[in-house]
C-alpha positions in Angstrom: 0.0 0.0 0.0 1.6 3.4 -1.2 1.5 6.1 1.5 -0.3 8.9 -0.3 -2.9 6.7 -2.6 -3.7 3.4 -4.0 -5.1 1.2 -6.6 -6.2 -1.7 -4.7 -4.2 -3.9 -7.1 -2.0 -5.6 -4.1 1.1 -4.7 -6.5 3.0 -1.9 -7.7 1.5 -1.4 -11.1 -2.3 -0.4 -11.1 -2.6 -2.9 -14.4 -4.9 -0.2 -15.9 -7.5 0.4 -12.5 -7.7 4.3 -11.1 -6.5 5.4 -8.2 -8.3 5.4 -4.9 -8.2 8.3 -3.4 -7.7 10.1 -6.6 -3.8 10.6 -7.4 -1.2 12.8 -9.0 0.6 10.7 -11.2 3.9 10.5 -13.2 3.2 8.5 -16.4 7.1 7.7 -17.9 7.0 5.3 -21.5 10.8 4.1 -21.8 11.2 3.7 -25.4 13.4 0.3 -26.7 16.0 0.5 -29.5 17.0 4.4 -28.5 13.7 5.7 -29.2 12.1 8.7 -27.6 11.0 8.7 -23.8 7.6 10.6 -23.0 6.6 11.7 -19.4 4.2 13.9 -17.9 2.4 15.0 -14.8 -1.0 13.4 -14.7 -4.1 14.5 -12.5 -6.5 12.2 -14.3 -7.2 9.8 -11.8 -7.5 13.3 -9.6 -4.7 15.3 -7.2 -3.7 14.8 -4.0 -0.1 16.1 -3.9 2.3 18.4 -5.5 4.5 16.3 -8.5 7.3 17.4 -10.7 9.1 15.8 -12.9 12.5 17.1 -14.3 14.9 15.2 -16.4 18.8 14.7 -16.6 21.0 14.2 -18.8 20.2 12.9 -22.3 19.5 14.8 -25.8 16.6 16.9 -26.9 15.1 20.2 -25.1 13.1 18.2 -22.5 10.9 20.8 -20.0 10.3 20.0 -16.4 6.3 18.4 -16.5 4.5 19.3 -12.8 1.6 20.4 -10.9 3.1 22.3 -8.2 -0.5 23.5 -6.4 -3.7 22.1 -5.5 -5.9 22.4 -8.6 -8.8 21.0 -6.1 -9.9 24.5 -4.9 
């Protein structure tokens, strides 16, 4: 059980079921073969904390993804 939220799937990975409470979430897709990475800040499944994501290192002019406040007020 993660401190701040949960998916009730007993593992780490939520195999496709929302969160409960509703979560911030950082969705990465590694790419194979040197493809491109994505990432993002996600507040589908709702927000419950601050989240930021900035990456290091690497090629391309990648931008810090986040949701710094509380988007529930």
């Amino acid at each position: 059980i993660c401190a701040t939220a949960d998916c009730a799937s007993g593992q780490v990975s939520c195999n496709g079921a929302g969160a409960i409470p509703p979560a911030t979430l950082v969705e990465i897709t590694v790419a194979s073969n040197g493809g491109q990475d994505f990432y993002d800040v996600s507040n589908v499944d709702g927000f419950n904390i601050p989240m930021s994501v900035t990456p290091q290192g690497g090629s391309g002019d990648c931008k810090t993804s986040s949701c710094p406040g509380n988007i529930n007020v």
